[in-house]
N, C-alpha and C positions, 0 to 999 in steps of 0.2 A: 127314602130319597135323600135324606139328610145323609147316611152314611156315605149315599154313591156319591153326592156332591162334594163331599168333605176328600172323598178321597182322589176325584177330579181336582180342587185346590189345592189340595197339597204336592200336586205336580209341580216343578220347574216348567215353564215354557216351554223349552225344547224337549221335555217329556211329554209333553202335553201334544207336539205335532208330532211327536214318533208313534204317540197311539194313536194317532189321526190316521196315519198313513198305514199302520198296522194293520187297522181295523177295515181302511181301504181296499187293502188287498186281499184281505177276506170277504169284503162286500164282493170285488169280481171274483169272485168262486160262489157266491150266491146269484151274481149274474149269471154266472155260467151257467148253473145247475137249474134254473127258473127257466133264461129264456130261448134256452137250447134242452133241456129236459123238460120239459112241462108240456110242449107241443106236441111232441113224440105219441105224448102218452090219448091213446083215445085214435089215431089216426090208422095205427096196423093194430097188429094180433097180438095180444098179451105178453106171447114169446116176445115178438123179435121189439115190440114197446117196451118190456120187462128190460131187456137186456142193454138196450141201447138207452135209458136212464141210469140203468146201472155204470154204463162204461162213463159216460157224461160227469155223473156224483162222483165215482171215486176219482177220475181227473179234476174235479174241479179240488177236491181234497187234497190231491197230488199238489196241486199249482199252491195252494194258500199256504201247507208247508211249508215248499219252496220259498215262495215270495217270503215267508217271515225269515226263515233260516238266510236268503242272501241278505235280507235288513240288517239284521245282526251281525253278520260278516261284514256291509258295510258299514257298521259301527264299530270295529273293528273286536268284536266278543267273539267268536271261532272262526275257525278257518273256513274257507271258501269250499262250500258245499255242490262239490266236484261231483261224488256219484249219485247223488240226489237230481244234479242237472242231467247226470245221464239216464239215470230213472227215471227224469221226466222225460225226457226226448223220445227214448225209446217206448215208453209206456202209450204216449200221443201219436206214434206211429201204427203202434199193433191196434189200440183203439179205432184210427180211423181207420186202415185197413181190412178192419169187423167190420165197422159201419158198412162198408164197401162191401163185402162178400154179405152179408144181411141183405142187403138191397138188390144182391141180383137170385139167391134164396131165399129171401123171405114172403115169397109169394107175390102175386100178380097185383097190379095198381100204381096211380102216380101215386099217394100217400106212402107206398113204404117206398118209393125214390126219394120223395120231399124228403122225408124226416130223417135219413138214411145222410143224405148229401148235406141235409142241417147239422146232424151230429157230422158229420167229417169236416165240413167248414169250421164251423166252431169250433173242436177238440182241438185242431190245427192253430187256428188264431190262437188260442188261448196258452195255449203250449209254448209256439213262439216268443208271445210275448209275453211271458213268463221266463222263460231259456235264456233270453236276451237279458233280464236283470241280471245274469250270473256273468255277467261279459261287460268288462271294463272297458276297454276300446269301443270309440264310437264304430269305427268300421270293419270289426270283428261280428258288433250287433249288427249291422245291418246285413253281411256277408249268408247269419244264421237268420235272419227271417226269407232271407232270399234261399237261403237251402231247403225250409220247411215248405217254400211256393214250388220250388224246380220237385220237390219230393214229393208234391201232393198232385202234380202234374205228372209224374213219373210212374206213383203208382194206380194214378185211374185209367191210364191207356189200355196196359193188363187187364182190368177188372171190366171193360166195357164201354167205357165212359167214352163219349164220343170228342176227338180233337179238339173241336170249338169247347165245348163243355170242360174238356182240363183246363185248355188256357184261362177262361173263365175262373174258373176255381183258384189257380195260382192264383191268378190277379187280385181275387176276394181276399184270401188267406195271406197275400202280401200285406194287401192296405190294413187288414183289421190288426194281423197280428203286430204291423209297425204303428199304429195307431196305440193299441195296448202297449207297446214297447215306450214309445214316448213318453205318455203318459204316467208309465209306475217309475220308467227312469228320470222325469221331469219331480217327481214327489220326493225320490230319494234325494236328489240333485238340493230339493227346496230343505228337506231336514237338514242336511247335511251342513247350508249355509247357516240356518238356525242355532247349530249348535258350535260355526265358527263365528258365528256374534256374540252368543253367549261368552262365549269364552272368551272373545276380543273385550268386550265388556267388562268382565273382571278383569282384564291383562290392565285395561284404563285404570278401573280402582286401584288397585296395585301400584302402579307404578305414581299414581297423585298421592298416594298413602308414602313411597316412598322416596316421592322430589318432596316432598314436607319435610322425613327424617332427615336427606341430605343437606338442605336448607340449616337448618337447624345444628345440623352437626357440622357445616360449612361456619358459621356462626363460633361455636364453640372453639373451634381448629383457630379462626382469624385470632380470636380474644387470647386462646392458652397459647396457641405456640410459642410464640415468642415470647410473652413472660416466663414459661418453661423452659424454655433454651438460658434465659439469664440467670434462672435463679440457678440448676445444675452447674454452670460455668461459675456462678459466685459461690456456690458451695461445695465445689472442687477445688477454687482458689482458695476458700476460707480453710479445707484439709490442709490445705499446704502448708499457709501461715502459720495454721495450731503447732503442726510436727515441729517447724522452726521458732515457737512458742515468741511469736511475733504478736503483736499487740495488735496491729491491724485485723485478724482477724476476727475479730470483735466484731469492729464497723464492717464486713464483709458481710457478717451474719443478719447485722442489723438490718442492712440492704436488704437481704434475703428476706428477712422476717416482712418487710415496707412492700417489696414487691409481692410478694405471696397475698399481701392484706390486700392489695390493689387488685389480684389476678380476683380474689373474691368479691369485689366491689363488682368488678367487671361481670364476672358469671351471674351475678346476681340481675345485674341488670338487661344483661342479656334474657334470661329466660324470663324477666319481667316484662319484658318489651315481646318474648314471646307468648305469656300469657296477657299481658294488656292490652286484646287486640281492639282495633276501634271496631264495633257489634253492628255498626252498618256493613266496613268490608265484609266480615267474618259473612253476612248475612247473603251477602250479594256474593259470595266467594263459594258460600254452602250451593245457592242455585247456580251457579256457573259450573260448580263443579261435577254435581250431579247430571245435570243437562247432558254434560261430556258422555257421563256414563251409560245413559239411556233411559233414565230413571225423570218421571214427571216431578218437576219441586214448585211449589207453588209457596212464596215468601208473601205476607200480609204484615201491615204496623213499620212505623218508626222508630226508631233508634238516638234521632237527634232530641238534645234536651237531657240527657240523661247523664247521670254524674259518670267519671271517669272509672270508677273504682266496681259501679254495678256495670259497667258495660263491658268489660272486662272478666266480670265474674261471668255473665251470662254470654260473652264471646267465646270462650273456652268450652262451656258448655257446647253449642251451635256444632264448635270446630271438631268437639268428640263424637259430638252424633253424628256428622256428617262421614268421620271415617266411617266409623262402625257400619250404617247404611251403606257402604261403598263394599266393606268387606265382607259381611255376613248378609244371608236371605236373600230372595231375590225380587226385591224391591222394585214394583211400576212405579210407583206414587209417594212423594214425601210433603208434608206441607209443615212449614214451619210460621207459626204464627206470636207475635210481639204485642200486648196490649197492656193497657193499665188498668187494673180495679181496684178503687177505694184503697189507694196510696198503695197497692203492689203489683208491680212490675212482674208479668207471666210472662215464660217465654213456653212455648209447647210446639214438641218434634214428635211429629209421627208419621209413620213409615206402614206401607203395608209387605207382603212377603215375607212374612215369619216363618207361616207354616208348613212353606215350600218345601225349606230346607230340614224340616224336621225337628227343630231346635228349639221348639214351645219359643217360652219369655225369656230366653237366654240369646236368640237371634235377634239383625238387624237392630235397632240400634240400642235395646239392650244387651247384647254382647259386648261386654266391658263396659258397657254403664249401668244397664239394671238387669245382668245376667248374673242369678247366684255362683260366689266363688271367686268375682271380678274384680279386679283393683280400681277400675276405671268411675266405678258411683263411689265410692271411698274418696278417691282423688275430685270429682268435684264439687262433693258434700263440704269437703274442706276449703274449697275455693268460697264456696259460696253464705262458708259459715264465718268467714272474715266479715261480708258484709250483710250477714244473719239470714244470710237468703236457706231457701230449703228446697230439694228434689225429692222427685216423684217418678216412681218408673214402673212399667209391666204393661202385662198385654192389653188390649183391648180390642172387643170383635175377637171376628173368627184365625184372622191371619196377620192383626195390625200390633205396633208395639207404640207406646206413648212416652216419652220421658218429658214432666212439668219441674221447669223450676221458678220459683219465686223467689223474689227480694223485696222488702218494701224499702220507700222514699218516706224519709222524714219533712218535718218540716216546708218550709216554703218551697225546697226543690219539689216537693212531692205535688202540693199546690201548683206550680208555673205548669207542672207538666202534664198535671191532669189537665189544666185549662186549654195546657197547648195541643193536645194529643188528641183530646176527647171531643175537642169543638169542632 
């Protein structure tokens, strides 16, 4: 049981309703064959009992084929299974057709009428609405279940069947088989959206992953361009002056050198101010962001009190876990939790959907944080070893990943904030 569960979890979601619905339409081919074959059996003579379970089994085989082969056509894995739909149609014809000439040889009794007109009802519905998944147009499908009603009124006039009694039968073989029509094409219909959420889903993480990049690199472009455009024009001016062995170009260079030291003041503090994010936003920005993407984030602890330098370190953190969960695994639930113990500062990101994706402890959010190979727990081992803090990363449970980082508070800060945190 643990194997089959293990291997139910590590579905994606929208794997997870595609075998729903898979398994679905193999459930109605055991419909079929139970409560359209089972009756059969016991009511006439061996023969014509034997054969008409028989016809019954191997359509309902015929149909569950089908049904999975058009799945996969509409997921778009092979092409549209044309002569398979005409092997079913024709196959649910000559079947019920049998049925039909069984029931007017297979000897005397209402029982081989009953079970005779059960199998030709049924083979019919079930065929239909089976046929009809292969048919994209809504009013293509409906055009074919109304052909399978005009065709099963068509051929029981020949075979005996009395007037009232065909219409009858159309009528049955319309409603059921548009009944099953709806039905498996209402279940495609619902995969189908499943797995345009999914994938809307991630087109969100994606794109919050890269209005950050542009941010940031909007950021960079404000700061360099123009100091760049000065300093090339001052040391195109300073080639000049050198060739004319003009003394100005001295002080040209100088500039050049003054601006260049500024342009790096600037980057510097630019990504300063990119990493020293205030660890409230970063925190309320992690569940705002996630929420977006579909994913449950549940944030616990304050932030306020705390020195500028550790909120910073552990904002950075927050803001890496948050992409990561956004880009890797396929994440229901992230909770991020903030507390203090005996002067250290924990912050703790954990994610479940690891093992969705198949990626062990290398997905969700350790993928580039605590995934072997990564630059991303390097990059904030080093953040967090400025103010001596320490991370912790890898899986936890069956499908969850944890990344702990700690900092401790010295001194009286550490005091105010246990007193103020903790009470």
């Amino acid at each position: 049981m643990s194997g089959a569960g293990g291997w139910w979890r590590e579905k994606t979601t929208p794997a997870k309703v595609e075998t729903y619905t898979r398994w679905s339409f193999h459930f109605f081919a055991v419909v079929e064959a139970t409560a359209i074959g089972l009756p059969v059996f016991g009511e006439t003579r061996a023969a014509v009992s034997g054969r008409l379970i028989a016809m019954v089994v191997v359509h309902a085989v015929l149909c569950a084929l089908t049904a999975s082969r058009v799945l996969d056509w509409t997921r778009g894995r092979r092409e549209q299974p044309v002569r398979l739909l005409w092997v079913l149609g024709a196959a649910t014809y000559v079947f019920a057709v049998t049925a039909l000439v069984l029931r007017e040889h297979g000897g005397p009794g209402d029982a081989v009428d009953s079970a005779a007109a059960t199998v030709f009802v049924g083979i019919l519905a079930f065929g239909a609405g089976t046929t009809a998944l292969g048919v994209r147009d809504r009013r293509r499908a409906v055009a074919l279940i109304a052909g399978f009603a005009f065709g099963a009124s068509l051929v029981s006039f020949p075979l005996g069947v009395p007037g009232t009694g065909a219409l009858i039968t159309a009528f049955v073989v319309f409603l059921a088989g548009g009944f099953l029509a709806a039905t498996s094409v209402f279940s495609l219909w619902l995969l189908n959206a499943v797995y345009e959420l999914d994938e809307a889903r991630e087109t969100r993480a994606r794109l919050a992953v890269a209005e950050e990049r542009l941010r940031f690199g909007r950021d960079l472009h404000d700061v360099l361009g123009r100091n760049l455009a000065v300093i090339a024009l001052k040391s195109e001016l300073a080639v000049q002056l050198a060739r004319r062995e003009r003394p100005e170009a001295v002080e040209q260079m100088i500039e050049v050198q003054r601006i260049a030291q500024e342009s790096q003041r600037e980057v510097r503090a630019v990504v300063r101010g990119y990493r020293d994010a205030d660890l409230a936003a970063e925190l309320a920005g992690a569940q705002g962001v996630l929420a977006a993407a579909g994913i449950d984030c549940a944030v616990t602890g304050d932030a306020a009190g705390l020195p500028a330098e550790v909120q910073s370190a552990l904002g950075w953190v927050v803001r890496e876990a948050t992409t990561n969960v956004l880009r890797h695994g396929d994440a229901g639930r992230c909770t991020v939790g903030l507390r203090v113990l005996e002067g250290q500062v924990v912050l703790t990101v954990e994610n479940d959907g690891v093992a969705a994706r198949g990626g062990g402890a290398g997905v969700g959010v350790g993928a580039g944080v605590g995934g072997s190979g990564g630059s991303g727990i390097a990059g904030l081992r080093e953040r967090l070893a400025v103010v001596a803090g320490t991370l912790e990363a890898g899986p936890v449970g069956a499908d969850g990943f944890r990344v702990v980082a700690s900092v401790p508070l010295a001194g009286r800060t550490a005091e105010a904030h246990v007193s103020g945190v903790t009470s």
